[in-house]
N, CA, C and O atoms as a GROMACS GRO file, in nm:
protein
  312
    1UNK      N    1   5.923   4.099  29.120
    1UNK     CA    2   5.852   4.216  29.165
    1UNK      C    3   5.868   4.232  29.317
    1UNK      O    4   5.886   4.339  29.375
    2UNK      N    5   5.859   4.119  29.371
    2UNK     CA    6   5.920   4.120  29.533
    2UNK      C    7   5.997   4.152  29.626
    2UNK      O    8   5.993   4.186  29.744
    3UNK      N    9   6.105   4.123  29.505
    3UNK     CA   10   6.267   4.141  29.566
    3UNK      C   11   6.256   4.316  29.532
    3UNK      O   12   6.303   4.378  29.627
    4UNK      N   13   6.215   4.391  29.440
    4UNK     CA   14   6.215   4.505  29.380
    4UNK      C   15   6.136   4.602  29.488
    4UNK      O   16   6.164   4.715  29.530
    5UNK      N   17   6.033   4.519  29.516
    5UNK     CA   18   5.958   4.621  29.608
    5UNK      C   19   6.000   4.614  29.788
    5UNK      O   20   5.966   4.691  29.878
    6UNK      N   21   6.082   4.493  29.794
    6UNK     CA   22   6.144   4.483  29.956
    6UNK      C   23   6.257   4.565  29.954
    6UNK      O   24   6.297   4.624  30.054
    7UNK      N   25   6.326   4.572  29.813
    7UNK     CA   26   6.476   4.657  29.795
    7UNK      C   27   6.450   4.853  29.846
    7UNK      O   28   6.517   4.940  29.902
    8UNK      N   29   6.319   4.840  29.783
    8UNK     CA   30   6.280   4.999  29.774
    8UNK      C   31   6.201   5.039  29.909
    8UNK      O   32   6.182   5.160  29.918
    9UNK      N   33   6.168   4.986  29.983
    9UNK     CA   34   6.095   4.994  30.086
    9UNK      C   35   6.199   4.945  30.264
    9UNK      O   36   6.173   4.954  30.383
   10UNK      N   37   6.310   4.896  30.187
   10UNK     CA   38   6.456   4.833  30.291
   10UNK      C   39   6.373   4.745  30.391
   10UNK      O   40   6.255   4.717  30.372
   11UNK      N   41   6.425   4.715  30.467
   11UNK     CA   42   6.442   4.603  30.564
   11UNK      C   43   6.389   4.615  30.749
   11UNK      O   44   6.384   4.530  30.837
   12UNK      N   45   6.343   4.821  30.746
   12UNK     CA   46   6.240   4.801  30.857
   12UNK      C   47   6.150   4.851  30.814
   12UNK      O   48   6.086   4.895  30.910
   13UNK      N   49   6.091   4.876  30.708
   13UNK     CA   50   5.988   4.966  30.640
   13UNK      C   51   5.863   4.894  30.761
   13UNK      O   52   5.875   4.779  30.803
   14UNK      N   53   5.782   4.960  30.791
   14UNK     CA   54   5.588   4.938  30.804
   14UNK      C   55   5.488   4.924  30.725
   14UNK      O   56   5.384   4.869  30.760
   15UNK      N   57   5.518   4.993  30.560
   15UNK     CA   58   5.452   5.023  30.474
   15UNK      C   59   5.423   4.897  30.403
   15UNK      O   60   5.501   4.820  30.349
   16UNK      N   61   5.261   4.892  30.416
   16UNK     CA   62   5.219   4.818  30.368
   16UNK      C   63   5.202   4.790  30.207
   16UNK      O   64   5.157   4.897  30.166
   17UNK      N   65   5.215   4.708  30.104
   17UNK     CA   66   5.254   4.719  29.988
   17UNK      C   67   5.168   4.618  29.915
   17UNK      O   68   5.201   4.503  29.944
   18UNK      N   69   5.049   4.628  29.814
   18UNK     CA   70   5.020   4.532  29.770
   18UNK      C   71   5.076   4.511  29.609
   18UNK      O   72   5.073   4.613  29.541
   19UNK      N   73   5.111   4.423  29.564
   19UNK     CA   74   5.110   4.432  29.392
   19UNK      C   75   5.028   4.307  29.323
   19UNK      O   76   4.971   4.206  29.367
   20UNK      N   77   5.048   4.359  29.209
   20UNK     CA   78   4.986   4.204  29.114
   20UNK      C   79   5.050   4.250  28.973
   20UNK      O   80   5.110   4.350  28.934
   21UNK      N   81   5.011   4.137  28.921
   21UNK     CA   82   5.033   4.171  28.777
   21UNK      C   83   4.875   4.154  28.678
   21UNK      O   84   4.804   4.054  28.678
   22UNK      N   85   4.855   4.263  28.612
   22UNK     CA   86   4.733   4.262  28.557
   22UNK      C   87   4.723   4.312  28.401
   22UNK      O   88   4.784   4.412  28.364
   23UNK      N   89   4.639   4.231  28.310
   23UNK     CA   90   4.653   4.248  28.132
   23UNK      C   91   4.564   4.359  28.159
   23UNK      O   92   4.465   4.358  28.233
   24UNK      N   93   4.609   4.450  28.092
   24UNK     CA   94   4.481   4.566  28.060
   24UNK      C   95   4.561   4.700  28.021
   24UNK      O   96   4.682   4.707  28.041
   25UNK      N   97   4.486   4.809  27.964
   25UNK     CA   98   4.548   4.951  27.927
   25UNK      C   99   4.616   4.956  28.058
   25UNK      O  100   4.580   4.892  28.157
   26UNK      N  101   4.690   5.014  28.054
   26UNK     CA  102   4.764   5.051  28.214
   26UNK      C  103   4.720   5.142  28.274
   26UNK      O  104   4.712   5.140  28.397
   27UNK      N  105   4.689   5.223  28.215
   27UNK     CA  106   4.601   5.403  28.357
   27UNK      C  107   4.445   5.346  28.384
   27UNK      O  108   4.393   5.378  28.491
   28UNK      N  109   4.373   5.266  28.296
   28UNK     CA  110   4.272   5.197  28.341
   28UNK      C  111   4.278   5.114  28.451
   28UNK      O  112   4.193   5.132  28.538
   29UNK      N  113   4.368   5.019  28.468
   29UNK     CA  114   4.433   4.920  28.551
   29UNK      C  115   4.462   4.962  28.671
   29UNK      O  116   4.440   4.918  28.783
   30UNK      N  117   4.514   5.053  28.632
   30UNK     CA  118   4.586   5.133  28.788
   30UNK      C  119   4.459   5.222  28.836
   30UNK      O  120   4.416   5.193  28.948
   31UNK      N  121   4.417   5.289  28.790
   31UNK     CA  122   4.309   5.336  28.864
   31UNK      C  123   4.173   5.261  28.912
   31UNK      O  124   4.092   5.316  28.986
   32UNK      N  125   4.157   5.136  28.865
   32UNK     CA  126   4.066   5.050  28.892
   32UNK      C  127   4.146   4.978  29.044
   32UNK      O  128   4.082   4.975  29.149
   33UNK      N  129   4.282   4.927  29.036
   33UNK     CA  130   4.313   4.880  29.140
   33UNK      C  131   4.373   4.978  29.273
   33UNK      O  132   4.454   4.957  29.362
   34UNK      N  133   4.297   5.081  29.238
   34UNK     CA  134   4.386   5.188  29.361
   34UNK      C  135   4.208   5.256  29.340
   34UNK      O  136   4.196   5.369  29.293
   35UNK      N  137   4.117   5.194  29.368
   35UNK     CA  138   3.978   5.251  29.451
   35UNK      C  139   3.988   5.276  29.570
   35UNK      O  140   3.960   5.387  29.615
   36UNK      N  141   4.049   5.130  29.680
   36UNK     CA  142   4.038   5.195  29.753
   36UNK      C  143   4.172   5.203  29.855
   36UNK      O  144   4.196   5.180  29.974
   37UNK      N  145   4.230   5.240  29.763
   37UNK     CA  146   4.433   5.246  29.833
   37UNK      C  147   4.404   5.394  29.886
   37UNK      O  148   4.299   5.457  29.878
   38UNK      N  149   4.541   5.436  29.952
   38UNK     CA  150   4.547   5.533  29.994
   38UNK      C  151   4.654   5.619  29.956
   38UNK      O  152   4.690   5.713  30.026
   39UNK      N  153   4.704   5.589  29.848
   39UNK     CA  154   4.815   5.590  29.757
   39UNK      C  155   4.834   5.585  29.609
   39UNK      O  156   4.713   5.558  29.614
   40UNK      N  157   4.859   5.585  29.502
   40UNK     CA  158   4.866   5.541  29.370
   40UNK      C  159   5.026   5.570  29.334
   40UNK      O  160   5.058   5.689  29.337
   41UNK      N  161   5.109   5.495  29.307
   41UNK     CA  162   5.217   5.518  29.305
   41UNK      C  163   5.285   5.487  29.136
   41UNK      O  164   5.310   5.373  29.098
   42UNK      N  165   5.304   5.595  29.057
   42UNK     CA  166   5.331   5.561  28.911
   42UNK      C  167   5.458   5.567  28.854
   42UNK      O  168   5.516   5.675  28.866
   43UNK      N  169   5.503   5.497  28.809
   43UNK     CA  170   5.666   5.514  28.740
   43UNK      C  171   5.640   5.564  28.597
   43UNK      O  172   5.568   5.515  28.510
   44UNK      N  173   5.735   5.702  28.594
   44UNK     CA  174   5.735   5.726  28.440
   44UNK      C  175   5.889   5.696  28.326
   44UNK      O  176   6.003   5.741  28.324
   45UNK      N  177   5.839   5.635  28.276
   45UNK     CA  178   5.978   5.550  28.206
   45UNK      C  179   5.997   5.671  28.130
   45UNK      O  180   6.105   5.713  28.172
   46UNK      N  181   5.936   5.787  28.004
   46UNK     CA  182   5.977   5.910  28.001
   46UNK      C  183   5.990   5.835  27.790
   46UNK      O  184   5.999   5.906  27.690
   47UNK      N  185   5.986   5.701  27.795
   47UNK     CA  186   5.946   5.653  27.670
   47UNK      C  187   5.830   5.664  27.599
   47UNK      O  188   5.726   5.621  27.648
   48UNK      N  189   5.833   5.733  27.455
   48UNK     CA  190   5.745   5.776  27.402
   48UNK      C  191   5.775   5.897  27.270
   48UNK      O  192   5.882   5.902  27.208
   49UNK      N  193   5.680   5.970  27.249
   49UNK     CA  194   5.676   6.040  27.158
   49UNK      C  195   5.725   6.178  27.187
   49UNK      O  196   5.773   6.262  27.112
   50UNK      N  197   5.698   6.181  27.333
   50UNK     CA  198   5.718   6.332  27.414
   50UNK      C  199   5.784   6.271  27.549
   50UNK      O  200   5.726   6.265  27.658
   51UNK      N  201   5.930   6.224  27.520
   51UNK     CA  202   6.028   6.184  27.637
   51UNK      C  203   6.036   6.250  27.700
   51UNK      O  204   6.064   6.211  27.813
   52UNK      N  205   6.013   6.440  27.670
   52UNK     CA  206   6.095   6.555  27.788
   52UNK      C  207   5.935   6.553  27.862
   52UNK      O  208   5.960   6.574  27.980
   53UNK      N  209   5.856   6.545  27.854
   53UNK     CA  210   5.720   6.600  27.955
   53UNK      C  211   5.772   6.545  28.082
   53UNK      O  212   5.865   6.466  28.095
   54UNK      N  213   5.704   6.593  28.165
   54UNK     CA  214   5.733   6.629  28.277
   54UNK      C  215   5.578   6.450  28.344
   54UNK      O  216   5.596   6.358  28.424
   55UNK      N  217   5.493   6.474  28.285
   55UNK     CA  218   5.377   6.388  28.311
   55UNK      C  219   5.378   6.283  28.205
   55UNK      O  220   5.353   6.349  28.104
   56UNK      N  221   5.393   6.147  28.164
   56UNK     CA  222   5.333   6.072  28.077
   56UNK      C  223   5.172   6.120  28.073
   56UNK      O  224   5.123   6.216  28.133
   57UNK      N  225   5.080   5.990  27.954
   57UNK     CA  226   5.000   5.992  27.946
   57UNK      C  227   4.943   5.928  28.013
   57UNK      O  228   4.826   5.964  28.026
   58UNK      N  229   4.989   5.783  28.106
   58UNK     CA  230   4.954   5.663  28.221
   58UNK      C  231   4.926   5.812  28.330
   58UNK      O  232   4.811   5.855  28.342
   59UNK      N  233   5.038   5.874  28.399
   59UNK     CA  234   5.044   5.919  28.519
   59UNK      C  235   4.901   6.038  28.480
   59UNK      O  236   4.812   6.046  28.566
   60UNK      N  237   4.890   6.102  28.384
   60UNK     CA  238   4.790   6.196  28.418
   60UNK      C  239   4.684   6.166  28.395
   60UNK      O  240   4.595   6.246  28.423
   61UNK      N  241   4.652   6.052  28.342
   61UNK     CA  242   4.536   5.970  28.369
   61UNK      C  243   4.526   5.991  28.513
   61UNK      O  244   4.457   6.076  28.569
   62UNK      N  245   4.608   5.897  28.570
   62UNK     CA  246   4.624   5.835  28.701
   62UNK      C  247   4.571   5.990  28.786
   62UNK      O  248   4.473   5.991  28.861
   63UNK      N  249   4.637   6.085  28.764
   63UNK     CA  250   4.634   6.179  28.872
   63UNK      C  251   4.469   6.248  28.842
   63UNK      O  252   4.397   6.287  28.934
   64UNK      N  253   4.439   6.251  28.731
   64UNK     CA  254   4.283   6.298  28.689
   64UNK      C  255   4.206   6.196  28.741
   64UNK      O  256   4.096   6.233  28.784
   65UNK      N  257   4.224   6.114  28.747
   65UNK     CA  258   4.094   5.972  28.766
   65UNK      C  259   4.091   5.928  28.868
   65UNK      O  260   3.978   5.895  28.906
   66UNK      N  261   4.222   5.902  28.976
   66UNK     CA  262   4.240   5.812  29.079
   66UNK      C  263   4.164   5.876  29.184
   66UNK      O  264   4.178   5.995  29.209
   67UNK      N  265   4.067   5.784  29.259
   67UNK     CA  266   4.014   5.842  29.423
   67UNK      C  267   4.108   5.874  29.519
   67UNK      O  268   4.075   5.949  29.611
   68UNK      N  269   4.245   5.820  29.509
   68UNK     CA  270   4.361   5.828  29.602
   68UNK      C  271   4.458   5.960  29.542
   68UNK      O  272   4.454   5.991  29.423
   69UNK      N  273   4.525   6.016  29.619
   69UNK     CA  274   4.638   6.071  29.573
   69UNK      C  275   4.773   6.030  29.467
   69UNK      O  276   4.877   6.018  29.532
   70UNK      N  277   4.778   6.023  29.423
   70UNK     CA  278   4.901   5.999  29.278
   70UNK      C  279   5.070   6.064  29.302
   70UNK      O  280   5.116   6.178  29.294
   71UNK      N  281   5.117   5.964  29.327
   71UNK     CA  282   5.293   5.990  29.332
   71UNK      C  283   5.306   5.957  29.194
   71UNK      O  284   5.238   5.860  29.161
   72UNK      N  285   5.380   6.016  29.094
   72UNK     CA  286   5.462   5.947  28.956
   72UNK      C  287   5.616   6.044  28.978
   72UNK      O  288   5.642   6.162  29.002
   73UNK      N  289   5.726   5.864  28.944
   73UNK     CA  290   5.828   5.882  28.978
   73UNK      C  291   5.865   5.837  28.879
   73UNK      O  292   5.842   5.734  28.817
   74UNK      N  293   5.965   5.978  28.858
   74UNK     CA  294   6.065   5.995  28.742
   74UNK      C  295   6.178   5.862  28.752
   74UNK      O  296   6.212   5.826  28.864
   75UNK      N  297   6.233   5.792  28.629
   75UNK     CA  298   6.384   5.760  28.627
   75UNK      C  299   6.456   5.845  28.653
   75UNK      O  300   6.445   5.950  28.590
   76UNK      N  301   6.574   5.829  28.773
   76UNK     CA  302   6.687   5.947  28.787
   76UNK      C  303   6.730   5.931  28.672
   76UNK      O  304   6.809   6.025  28.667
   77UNK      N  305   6.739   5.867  28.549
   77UNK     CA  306   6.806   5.897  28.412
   77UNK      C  307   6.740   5.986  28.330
   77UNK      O  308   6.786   6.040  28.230
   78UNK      N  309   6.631   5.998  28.377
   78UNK     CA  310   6.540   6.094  28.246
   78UNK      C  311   6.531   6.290  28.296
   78UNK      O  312   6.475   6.370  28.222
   0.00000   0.00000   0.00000
């Protein structure tokens, strides 16, 4: 997860970055650990029942619930 998030952020970034790994529904999870971020940042894998939407069901959780603002980022494959 380290190497993934130093790759995406390069080598003079400022941006501060926390992660973890946590068991739980995932849009619950994420909006519990982004109270008090200033950010919420969501990947949509685009896997599912409804691949073409534009929003998963994680990210619009995320964007309805979160106290922070909500980025969800598409796969350039999808």
């Amino acid at each position: 997860m380290k190497d993934t998030i130093a790759k995406a952020l390069g080598p003079t970034s400022s941006v501060s970055v926390s992660s973890a790994a946590i068991q739980g529904p995932a849009a619950a999870v994420l909006v519990e650990a982004a109270q008090d971020a200033d950010l919420l940042v969501d990947g949509s894998r685009g896997h599912g029942a409804f691949a073409g939407m534009l929003l998963g069901s994680v990210g619009q959780h995320c964007a309805q619930q979160a106290r922070c603002p909500v980025v969800v980022v598409r796969d350039h494959h999808g």
